[in-house]
Backbone bond lengths (Angstrom), bond angles and torsions (degrees), N, CA, C in turn:
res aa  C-N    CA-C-N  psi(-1)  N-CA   C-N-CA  omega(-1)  CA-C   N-CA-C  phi
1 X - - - 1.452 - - 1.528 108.84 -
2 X 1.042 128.84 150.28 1.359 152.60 -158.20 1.883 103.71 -97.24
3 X 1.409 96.11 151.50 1.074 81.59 169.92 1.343 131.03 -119.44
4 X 1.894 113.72 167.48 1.230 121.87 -157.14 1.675 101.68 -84.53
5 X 1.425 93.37 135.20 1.685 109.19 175.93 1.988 94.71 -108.86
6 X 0.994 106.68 151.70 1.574 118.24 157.11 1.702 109.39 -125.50
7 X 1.861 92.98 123.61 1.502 90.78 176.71 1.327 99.32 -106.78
8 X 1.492 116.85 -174.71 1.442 125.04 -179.82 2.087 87.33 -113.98
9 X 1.542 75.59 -170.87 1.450 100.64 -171.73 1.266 97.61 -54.36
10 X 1.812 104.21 -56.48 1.586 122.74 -148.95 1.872 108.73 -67.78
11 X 1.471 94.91 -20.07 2.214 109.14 -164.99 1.937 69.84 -86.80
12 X 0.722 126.73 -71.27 1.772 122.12 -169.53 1.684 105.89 -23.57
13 X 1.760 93.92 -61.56 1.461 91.57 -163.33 1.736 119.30 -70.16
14 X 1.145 100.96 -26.89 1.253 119.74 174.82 1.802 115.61 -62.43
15 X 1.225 105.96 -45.91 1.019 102.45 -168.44 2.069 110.27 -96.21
16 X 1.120 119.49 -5.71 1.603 137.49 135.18 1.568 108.19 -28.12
17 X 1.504 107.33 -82.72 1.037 107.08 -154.47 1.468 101.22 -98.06
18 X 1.314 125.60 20.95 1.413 99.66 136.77 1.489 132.26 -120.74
19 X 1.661 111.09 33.47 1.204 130.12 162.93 1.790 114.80 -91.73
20 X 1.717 99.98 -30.17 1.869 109.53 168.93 1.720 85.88 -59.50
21 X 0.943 105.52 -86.98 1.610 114.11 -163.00 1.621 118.01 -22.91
22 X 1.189 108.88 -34.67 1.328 113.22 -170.06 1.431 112.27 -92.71
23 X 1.731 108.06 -23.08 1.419 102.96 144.05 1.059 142.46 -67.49
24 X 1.369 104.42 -40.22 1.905 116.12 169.53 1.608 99.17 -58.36
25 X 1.239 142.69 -30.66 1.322 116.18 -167.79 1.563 111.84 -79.62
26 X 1.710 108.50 -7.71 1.105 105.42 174.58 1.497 139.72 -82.85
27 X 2.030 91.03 -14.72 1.188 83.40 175.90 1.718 117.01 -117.72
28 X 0.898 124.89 131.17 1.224 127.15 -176.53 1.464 123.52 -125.72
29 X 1.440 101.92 147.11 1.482 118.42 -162.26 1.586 112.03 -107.48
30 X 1.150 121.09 179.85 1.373 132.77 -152.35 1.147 122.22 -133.73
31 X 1.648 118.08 91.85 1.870 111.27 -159.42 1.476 92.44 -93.46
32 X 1.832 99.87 143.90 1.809 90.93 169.02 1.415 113.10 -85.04
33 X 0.914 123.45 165.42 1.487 152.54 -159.68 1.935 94.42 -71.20
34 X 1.173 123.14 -36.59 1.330 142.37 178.34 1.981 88.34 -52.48
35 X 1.055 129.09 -36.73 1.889 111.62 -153.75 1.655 68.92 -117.45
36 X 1.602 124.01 86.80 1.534 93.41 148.88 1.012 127.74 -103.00
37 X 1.370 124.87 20.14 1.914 115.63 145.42 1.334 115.31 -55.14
38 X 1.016 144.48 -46.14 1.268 161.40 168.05 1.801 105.28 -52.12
39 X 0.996 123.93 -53.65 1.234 126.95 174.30 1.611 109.71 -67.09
40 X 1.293 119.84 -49.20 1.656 136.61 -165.36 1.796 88.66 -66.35
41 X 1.458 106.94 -19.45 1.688 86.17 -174.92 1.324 107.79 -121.79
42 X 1.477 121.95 -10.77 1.704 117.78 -169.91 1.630 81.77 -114.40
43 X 1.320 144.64 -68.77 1.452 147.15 -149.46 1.605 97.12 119.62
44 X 1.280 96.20 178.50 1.434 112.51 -165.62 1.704 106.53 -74.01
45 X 1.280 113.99 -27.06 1.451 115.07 177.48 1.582 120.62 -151.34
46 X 1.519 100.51 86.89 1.373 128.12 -176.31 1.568 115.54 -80.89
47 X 1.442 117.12 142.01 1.511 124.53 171.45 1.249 121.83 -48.96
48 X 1.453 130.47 139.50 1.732 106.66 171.24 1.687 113.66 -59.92
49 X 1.483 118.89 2.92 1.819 106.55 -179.21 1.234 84.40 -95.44
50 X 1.046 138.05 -24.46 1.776 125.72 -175.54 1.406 119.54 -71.81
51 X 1.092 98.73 -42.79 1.729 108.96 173.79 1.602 107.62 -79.04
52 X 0.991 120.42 -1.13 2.010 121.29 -170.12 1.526 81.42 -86.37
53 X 1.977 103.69 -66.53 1.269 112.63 -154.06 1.488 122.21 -60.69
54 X 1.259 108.13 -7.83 1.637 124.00 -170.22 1.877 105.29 -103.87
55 X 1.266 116.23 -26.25 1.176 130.72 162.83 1.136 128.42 -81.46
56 X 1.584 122.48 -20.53 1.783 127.38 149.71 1.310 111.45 -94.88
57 X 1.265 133.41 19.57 1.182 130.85 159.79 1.471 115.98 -100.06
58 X 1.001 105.84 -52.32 1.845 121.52 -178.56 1.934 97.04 -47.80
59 X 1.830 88.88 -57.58 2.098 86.62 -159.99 1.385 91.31 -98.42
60 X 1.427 150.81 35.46 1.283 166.32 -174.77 1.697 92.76 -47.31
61 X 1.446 109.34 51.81 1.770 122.01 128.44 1.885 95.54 135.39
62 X 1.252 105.50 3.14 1.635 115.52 178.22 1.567 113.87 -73.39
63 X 1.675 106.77 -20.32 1.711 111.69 175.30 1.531 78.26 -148.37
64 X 1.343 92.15 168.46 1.681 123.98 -165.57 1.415 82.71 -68.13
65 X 1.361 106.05 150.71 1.778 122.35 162.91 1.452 97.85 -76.81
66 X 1.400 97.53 152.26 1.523 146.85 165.69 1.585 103.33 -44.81
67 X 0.922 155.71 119.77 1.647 129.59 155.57 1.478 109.98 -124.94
68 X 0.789 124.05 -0.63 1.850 118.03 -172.24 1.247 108.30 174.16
69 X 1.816 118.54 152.18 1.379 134.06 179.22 1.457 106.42 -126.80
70 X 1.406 93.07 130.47 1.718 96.95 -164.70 1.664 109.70 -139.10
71 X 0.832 109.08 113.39 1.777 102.59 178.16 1.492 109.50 38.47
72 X 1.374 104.11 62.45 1.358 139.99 153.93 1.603 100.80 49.37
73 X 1.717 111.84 52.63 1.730 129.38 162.68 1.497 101.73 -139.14
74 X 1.148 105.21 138.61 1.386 96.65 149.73 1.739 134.49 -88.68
75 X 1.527 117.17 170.66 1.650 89.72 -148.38 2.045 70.14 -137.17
76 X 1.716 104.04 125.44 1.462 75.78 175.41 1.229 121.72 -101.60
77 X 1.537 119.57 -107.26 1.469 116.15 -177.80 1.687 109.91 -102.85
78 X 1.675 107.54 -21.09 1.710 105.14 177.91 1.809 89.34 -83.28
79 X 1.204 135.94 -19.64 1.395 114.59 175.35 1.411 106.42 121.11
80 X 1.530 115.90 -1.78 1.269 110.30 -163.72 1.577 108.24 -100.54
81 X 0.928 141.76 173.49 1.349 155.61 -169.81 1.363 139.71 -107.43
82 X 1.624 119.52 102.95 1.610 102.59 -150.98 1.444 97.86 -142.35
83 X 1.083 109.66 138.67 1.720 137.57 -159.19 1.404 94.67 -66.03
84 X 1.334 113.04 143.56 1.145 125.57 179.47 1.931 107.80 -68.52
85 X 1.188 138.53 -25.05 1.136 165.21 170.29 1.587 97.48 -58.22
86 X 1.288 119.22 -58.26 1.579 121.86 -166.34 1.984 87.41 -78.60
87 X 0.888 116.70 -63.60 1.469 122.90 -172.41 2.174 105.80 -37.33
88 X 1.164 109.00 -51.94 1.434 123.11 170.33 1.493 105.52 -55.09
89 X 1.509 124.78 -60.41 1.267 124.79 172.61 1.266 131.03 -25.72
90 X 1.472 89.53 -79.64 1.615 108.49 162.59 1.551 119.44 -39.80
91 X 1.035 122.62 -46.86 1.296 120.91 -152.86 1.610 104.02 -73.16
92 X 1.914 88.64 -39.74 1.745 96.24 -176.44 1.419 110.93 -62.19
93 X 1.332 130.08 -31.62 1.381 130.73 -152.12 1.618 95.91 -94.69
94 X 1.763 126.43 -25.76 0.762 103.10 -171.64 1.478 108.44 -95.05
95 X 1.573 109.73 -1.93 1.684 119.61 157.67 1.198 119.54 -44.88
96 X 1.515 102.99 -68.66 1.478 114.76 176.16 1.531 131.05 -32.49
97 X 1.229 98.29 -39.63 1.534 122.64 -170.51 1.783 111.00 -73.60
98 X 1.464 92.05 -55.16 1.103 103.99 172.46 1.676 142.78 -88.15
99 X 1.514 109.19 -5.00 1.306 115.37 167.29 1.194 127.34 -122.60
């Protein structure tokens, strides 16, 4: 028999999210060349946590947060589902606007 470890809450949470992460670094997506604000700041093929985290920062409570990437949508905080394409859009136009 193997032996017994005791974790806490915090070795749980910790160690969660850096098994998400290490999945998200695997998967990566593909901005077109068309949004290069979006490109000029993530690269041509950014993680879906890179693009979440850069998308609740920019509209930091002006559009629903980002919360999860799921069979290639993002899903935000009302639950609804938005194309990685609309997410790039947005981001560029609200680049544009703003820098």
């Amino acid at each position: 028999m193997g032996k017994i470890v005791k974790l806490t809450e915090n070795d749980l949470t910790r160690i969660v999210k850096k098994v998400i992460k290490e999945q998200d670094n695997h998967m990566l997506l593909n901005v077109s060349d068309e949004y290069d604000q979006v490109v000029a700041d993530l690269g041509k093929n950014p993680s879906p946590g890179d693009v979440m985290e850069l998308w609740n920062d920019l509209f930091d409570g002006d559009a629903p947060y980002l919360e999860d990437f799921d069979n290639g949508v993002f899903i935000n905080e009302d639950g609804d589902e938005v194309s990685p394409e609309q997410v790039y859009m947005e981001m560029d136009d609200y680049m544009k606007d703003e820098y």
